[in-house]
Gaussian input, Z-matrix of N, CA and C with variables (Angstrom, degrees):
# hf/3-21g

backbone

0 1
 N
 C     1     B1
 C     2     B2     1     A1
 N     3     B3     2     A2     1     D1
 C     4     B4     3     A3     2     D2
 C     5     B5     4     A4     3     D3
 N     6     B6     5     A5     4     D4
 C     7     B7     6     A6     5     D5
 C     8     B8     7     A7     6     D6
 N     9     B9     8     A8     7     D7
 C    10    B10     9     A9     8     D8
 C    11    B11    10    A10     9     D9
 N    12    B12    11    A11    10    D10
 C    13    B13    12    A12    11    D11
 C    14    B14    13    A13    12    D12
 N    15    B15    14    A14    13    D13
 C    16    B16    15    A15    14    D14
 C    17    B17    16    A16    15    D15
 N    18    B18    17    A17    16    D16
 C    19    B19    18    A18    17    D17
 C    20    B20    19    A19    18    D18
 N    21    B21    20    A20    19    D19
 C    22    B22    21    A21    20    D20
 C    23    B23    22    A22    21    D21
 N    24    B24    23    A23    22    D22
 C    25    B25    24    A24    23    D23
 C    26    B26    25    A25    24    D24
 N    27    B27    26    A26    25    D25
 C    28    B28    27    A27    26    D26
 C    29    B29    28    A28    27    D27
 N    30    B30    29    A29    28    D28
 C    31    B31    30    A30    29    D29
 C    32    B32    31    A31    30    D30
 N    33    B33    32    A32    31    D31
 C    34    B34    33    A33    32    D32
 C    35    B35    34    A34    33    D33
 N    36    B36    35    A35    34    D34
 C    37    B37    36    A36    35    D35
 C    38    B38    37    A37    36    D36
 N    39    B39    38    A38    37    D37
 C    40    B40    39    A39    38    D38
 C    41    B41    40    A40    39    D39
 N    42    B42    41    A41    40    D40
 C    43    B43    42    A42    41    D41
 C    44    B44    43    A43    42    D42
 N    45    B45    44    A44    43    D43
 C    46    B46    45    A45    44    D44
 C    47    B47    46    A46    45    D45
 N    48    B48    47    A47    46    D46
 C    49    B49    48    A48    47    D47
 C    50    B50    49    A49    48    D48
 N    51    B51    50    A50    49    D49
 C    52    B52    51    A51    50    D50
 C    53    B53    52    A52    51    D51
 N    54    B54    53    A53    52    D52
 C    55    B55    54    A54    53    D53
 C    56    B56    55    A55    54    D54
 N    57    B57    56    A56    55    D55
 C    58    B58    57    A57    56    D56
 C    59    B59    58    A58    57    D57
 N    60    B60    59    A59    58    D58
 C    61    B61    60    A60    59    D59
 C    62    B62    61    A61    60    D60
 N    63    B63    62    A62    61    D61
 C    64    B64    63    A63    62    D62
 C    65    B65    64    A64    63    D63
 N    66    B66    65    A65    64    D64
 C    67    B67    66    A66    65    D65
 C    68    B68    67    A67    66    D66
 N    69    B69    68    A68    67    D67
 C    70    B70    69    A69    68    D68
 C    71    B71    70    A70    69    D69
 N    72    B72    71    A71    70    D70
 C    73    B73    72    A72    71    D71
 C    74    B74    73    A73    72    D72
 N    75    B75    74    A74    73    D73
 C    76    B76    75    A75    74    D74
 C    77    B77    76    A76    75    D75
 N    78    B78    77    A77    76    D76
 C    79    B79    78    A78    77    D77
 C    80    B80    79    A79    78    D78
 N    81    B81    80    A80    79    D79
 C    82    B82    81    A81    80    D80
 C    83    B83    82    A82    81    D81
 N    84    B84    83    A83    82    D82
 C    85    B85    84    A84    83    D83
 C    86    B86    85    A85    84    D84
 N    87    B87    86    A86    85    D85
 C    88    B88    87    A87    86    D86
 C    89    B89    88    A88    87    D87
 N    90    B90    89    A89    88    D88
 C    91    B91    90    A90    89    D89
 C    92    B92    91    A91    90    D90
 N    93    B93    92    A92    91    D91
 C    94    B94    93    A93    92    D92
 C    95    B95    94    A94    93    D93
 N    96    B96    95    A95    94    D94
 C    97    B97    96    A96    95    D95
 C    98    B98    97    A97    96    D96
 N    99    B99    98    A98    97    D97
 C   100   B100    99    A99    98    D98
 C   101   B101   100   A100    99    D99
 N   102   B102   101   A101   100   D100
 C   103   B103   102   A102   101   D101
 C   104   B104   103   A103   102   D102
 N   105   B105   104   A104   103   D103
 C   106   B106   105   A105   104   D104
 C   107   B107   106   A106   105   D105
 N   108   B108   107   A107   106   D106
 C   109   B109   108   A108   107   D107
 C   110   B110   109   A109   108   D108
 N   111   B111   110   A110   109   D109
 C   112   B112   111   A111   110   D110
 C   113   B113   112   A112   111   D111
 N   114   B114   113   A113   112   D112
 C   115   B115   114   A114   113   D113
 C   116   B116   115   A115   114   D114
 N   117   B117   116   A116   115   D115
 C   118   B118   117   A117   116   D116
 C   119   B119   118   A118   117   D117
 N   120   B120   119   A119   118   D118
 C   121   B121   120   A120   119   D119
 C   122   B122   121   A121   120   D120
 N   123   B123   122   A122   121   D121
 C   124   B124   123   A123   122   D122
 C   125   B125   124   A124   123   D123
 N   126   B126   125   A125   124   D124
 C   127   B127   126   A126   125   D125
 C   128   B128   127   A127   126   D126
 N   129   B129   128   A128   127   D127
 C   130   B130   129   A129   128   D128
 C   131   B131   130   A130   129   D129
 N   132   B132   131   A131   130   D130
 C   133   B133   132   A132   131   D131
 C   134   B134   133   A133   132   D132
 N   135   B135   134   A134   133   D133
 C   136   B136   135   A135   134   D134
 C   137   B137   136   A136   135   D135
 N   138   B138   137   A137   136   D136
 C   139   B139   138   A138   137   D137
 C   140   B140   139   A139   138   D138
 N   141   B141   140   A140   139   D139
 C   142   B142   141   A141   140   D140
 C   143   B143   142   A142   141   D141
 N   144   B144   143   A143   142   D142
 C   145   B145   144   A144   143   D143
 C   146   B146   145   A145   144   D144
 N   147   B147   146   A146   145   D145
 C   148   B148   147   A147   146   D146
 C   149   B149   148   A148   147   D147
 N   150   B150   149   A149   148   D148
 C   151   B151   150   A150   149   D149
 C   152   B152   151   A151   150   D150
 N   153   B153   152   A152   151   D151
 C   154   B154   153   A153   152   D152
 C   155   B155   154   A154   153   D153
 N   156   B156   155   A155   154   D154
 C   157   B157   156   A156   155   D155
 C   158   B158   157   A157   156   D156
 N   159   B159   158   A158   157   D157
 C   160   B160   159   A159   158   D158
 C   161   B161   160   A160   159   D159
 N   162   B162   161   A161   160   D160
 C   163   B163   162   A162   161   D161
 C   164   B164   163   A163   162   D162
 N   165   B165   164   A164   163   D163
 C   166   B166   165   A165   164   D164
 C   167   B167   166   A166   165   D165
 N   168   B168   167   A167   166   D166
 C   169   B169   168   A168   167   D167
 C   170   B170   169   A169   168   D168
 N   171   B171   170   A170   169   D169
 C   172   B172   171   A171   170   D170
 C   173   B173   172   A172   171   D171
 N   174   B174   173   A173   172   D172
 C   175   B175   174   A174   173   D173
 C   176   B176   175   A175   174   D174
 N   177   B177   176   A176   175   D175
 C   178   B178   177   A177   176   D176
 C   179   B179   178   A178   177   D177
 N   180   B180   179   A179   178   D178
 C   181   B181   180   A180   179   D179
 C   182   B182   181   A181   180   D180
 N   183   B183   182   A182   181   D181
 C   184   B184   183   A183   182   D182
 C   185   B185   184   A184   183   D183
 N   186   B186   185   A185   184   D184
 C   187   B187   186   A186   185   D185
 C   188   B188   187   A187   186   D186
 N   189   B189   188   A188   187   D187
 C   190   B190   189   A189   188   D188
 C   191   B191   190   A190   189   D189
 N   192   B192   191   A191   190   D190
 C   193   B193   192   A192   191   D191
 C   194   B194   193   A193   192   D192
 N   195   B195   194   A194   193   D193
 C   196   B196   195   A195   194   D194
 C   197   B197   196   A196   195   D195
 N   198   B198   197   A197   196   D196
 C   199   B199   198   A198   197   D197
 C   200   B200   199   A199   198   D198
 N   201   B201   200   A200   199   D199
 C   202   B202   201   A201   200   D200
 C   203   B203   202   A202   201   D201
 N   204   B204   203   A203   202   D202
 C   205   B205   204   A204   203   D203
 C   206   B206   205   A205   204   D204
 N   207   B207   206   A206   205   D205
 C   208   B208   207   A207   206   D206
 C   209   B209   208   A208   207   D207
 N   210   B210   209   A209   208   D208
 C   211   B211   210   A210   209   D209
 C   212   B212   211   A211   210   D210
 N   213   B213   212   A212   211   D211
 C   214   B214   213   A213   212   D212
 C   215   B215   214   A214   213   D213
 N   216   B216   215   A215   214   D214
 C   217   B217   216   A216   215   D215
 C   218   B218   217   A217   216   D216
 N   219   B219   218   A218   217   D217
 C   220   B220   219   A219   218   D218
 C   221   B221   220   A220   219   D219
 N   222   B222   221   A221   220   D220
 C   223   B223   222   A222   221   D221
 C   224   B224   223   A223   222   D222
 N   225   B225   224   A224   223   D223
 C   226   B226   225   A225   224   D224
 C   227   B227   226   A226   225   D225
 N   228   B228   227   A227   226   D226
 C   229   B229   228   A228   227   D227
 C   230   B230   229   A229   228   D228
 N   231   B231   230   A230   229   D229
 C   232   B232   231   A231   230   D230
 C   233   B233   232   A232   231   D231
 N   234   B234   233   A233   232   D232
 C   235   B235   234   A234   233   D233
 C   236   B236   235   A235   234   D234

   B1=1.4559
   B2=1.5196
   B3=1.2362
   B4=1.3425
   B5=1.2868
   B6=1.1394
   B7=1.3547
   B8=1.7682
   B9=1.0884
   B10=1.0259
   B11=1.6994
   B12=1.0964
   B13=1.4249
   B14=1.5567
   B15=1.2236
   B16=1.1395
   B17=1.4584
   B18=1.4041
   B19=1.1383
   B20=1.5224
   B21=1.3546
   B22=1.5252
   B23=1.5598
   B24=1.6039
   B25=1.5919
   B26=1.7557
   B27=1.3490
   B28=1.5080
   B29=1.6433
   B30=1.3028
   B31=1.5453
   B32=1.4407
   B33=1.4602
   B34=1.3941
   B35=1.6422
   B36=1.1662
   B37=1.7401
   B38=1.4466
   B39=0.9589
   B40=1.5569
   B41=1.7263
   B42=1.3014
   B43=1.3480
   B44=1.7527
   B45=1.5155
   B46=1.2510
   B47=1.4699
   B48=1.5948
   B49=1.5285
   B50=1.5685
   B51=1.1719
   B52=1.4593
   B53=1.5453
   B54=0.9692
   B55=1.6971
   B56=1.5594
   B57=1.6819
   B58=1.7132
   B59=1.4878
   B60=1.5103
   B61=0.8738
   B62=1.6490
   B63=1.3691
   B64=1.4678
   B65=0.9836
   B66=1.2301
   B67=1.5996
   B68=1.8307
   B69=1.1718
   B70=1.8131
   B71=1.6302
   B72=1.4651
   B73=1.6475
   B74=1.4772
   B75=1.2738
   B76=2.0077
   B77=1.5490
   B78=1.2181
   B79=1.4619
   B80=1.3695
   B81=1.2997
   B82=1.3186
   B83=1.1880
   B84=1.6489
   B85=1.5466
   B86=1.3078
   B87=1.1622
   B88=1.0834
   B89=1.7164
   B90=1.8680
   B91=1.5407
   B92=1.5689
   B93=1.8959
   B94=1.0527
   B95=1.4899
   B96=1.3463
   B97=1.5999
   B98=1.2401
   B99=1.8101
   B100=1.5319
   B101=1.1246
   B102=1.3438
   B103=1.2546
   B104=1.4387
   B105=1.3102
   B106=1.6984
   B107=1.2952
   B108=1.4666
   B109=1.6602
   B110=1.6177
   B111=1.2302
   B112=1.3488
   B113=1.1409
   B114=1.1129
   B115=1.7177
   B116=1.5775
   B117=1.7436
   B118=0.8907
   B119=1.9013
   B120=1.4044
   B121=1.6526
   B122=1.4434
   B123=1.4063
   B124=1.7011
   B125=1.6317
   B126=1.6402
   B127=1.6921
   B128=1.5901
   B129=1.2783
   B130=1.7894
   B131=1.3733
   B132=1.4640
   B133=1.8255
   B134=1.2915
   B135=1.2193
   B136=1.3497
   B137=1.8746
   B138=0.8045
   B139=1.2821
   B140=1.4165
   B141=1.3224
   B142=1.7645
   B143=1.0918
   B144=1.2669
   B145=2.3327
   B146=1.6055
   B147=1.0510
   B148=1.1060
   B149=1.9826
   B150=1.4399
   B151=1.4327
   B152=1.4963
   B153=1.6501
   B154=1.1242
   B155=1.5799
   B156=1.4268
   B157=1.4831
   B158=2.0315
   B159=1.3215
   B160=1.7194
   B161=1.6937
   B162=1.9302
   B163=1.4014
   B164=1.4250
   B165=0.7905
   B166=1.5633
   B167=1.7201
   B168=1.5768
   B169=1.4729
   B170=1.5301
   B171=1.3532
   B172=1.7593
   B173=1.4848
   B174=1.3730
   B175=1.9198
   B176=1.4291
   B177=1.8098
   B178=2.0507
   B179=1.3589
   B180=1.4396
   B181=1.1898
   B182=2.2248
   B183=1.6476
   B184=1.8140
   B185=1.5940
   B186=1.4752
   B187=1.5535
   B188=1.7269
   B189=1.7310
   B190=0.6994
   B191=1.9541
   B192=1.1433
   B193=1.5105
   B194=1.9224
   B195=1.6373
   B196=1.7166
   B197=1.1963
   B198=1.7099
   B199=1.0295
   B200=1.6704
   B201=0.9210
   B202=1.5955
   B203=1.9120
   B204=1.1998
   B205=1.4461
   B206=1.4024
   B207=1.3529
   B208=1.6135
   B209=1.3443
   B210=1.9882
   B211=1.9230
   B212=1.5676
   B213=1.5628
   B214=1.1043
   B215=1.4641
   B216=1.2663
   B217=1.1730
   B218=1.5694
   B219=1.2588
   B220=1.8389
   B221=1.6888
   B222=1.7726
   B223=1.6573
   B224=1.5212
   B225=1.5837
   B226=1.6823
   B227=0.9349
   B228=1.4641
   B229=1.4865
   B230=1.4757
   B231=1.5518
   B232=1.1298
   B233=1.5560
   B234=1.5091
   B235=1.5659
   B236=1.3764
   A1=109.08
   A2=130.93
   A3=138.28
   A4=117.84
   A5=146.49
   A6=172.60
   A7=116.72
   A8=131.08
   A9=134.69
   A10=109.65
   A11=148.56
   A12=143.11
   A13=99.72
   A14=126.83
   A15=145.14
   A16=122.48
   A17=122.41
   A18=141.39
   A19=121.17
   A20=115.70
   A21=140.24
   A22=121.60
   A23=98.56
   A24=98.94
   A25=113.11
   A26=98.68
   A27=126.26
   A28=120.57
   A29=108.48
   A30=119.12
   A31=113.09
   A32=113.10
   A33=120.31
   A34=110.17
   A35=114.28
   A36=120.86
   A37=75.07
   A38=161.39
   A39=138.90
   A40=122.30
   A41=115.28
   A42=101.86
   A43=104.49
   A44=117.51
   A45=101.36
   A46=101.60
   A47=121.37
   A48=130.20
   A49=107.16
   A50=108.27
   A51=111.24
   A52=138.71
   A53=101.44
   A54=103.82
   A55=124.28
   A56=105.05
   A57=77.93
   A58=115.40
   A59=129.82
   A60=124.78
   A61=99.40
   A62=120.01
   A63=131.00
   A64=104.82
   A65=117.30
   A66=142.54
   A67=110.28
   A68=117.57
   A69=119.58
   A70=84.68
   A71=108.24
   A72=125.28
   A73=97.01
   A74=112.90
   A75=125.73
   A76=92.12
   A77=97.67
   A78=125.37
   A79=120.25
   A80=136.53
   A81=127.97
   A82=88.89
   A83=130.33
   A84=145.66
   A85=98.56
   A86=143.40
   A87=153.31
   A88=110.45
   A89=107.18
   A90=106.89
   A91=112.46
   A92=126.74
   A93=99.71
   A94=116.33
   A95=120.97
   A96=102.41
   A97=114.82
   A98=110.77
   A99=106.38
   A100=121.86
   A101=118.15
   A102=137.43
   A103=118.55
   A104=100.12
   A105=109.75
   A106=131.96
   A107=104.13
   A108=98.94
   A109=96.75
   A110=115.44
   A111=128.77
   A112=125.64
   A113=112.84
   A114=123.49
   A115=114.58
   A116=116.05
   A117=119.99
   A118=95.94
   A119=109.86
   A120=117.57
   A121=119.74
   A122=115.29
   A123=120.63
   A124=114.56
   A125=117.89
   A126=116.47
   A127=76.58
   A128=149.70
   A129=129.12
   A130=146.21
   A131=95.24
   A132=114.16
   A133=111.38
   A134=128.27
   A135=130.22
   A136=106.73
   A137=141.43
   A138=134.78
   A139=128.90
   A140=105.58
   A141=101.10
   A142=116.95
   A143=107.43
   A144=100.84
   A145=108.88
   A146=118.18
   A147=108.13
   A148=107.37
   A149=103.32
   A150=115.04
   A151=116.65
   A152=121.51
   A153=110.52
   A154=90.87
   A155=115.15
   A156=111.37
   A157=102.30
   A158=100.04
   A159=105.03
   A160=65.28
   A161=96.84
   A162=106.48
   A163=135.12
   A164=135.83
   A165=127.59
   A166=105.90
   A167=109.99
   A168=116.52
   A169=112.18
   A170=100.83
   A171=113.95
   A172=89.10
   A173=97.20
   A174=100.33
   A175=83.98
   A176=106.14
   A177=99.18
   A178=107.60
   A179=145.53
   A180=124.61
   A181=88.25
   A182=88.38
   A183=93.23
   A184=79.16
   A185=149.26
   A186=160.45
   A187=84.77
   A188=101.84
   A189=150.89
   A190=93.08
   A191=122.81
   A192=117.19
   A193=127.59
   A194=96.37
   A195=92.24
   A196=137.06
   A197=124.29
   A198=129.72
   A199=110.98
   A200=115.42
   A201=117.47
   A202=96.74
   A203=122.59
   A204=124.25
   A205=101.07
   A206=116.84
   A207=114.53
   A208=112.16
   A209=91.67
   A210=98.38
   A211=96.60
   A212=134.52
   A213=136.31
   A214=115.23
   A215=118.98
   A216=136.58
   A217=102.48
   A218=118.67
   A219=106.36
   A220=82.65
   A221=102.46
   A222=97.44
   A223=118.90
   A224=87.83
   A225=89.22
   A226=113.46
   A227=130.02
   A228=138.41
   A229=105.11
   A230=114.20
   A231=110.83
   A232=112.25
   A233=103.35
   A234=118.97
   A235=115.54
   D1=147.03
   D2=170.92
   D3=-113.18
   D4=143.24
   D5=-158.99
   D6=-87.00
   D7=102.36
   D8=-159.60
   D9=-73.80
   D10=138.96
   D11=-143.39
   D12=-118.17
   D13=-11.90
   D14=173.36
   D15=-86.92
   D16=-72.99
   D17=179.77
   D18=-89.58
   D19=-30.20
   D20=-171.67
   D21=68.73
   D22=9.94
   D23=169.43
   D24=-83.98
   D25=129.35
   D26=165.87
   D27=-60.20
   D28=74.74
   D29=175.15
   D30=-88.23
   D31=140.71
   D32=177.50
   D33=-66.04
   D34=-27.48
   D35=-156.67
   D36=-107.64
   D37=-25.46
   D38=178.55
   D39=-7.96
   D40=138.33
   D41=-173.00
   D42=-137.87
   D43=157.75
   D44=-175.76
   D45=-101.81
   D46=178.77
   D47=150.78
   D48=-118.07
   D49=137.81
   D50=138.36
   D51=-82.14
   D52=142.32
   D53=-164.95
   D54=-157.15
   D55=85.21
   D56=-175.48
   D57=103.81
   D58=-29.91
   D59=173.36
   D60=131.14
   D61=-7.69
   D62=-165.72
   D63=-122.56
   D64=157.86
   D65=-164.99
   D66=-116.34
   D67=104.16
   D68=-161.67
   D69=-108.08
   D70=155.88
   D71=174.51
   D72=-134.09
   D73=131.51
   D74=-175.73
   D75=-146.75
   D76=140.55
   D77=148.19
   D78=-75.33
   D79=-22.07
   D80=-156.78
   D81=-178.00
   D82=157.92
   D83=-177.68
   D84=-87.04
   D85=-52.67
   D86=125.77
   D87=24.56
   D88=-70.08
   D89=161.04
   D90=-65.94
   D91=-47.83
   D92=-160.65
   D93=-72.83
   D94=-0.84
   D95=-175.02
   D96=-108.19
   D97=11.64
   D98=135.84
   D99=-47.73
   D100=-63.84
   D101=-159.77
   D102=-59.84
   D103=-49.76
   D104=-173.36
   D105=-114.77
   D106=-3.22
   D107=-173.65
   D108=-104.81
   D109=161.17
   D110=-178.74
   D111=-81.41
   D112=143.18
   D113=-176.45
   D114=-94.18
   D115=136.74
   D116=-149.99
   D117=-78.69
   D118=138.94
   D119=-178.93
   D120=-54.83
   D121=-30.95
   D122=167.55
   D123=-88.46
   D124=-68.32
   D125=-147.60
   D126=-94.55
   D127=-9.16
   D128=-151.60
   D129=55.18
   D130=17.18
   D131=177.27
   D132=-65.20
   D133=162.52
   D134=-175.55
   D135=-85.09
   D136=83.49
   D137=160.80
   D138=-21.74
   D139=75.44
   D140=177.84
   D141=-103.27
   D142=11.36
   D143=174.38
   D144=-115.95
   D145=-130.01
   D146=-164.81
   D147=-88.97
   D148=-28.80
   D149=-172.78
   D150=56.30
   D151=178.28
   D152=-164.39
   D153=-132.03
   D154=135.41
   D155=-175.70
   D156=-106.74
   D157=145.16
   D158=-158.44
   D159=-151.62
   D160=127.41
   D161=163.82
   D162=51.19
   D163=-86.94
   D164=160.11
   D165=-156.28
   D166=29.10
   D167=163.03
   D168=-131.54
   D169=166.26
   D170=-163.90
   D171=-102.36
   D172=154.25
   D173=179.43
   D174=-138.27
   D175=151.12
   D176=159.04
   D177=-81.77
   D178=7.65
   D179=-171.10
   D180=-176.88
   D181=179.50
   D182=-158.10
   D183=-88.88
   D184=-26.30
   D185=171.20
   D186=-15.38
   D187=-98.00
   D188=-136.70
   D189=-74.20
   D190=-65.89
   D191=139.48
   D192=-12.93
   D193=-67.14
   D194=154.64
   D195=-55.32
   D196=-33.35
   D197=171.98
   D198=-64.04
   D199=-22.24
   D200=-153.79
   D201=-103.17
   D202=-18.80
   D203=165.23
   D204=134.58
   D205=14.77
   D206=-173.07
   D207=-126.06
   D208=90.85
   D209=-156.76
   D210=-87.21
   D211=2.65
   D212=177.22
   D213=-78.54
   D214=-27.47
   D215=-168.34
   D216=-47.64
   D217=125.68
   D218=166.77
   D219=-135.72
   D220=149.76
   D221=151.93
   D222=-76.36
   D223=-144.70
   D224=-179.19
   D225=-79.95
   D226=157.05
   D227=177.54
   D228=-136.12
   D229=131.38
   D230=166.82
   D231=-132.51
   D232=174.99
   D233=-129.78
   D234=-113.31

């Protein structure tokens, strides 16, 4: 069993990520995207899709990007 790096519960199905050069241990996705996914630069949501990068910060959406000074920002648009 391995040790969850997040929570510290010891799950049998535990799984690792690579990331970066590092080796992460989670019980549940749930812990790793505490851990690893990015927080949005305006409201602070966890960014788990693709997000929109403006400048050298991650936004969850082009909103929240506009709010932050990045009136270029659009999401996706389809056609």
């Amino acid at each position: 069993m391995a040790t969850c790096e997040v929570c510290g519960n010891e799950y049998l199905r535990a799984f690792e990520v690579h990331m970066a050069g590092r080796v992460h241990t989670f019980d549940s996705f749930e812990c790793a995207i505490q851990k690893l996914a990015p927080t949005c630069g305006n409201c602070g949501c966890r960014v788990i899709g693709h997000g929109i990068e403006a400048g050298m910060d991650v936004f969850c959406c082009a909103h929240c990007a506009g709010v932050a000074g990045h009136a270029d920002a659009r999401d996706h648009l389809t056609v």
